[in-house]
VEXGUVO-574569 format. One record per residue (C-alpha): x, y, z. Coordinates in steps of 0.001 Angstrom, whole numbers, plus 500000, padded with zeros to 6 digits. Layout:
XYZ/...
This chain:
319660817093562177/317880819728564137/320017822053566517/318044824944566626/314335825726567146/312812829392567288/310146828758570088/308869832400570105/308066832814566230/306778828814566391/303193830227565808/303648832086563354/304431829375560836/300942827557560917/298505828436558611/294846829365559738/292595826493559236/289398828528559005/288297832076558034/289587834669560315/288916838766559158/290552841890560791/289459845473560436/292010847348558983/294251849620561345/292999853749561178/295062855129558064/294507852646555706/291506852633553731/291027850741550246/287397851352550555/284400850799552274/283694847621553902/287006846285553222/288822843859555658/292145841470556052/292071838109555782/294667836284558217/296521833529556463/299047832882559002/298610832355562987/298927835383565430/299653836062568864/296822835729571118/294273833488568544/293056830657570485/293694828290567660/297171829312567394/298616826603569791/296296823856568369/297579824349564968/301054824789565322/300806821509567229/299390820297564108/302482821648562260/304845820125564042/303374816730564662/303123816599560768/306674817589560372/307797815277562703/306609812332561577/307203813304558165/310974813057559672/310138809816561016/310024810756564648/307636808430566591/
């Protein structure tokens, strides 16, 4: 049974459905021409409330919610 739901961190849980690259922040240099690949959802992507939708639809009927 479900009591408790963490609304605030809820996008952070979904994964990224398609490639998404961020220069790296000042002070951290591998080398040149490197960047980060996102693997989770952030803050402020405009595919973050799509996909966590996607999350928890899944989840939900995976629990048998209709």
């Amino acid at each position: 049974m479900l009591f408790q739901f963490n609304i605030q961190g809820a996008f952070l849980c979904a994964d990224v459905d398609s490639d998404i690259f961020l220069k790296l922040p000042p002070g951290y240099e591998p080398g040149p021409g490197k960047t980060a690949k996102l693997r989770k959802q952030l803050y402020g992507l405009k595919q973050a409330p799509m996909a966590f939708h996607a999350l928890i639809e899944k989840w939900m009927l995976k629990y048998g919610f209709k």
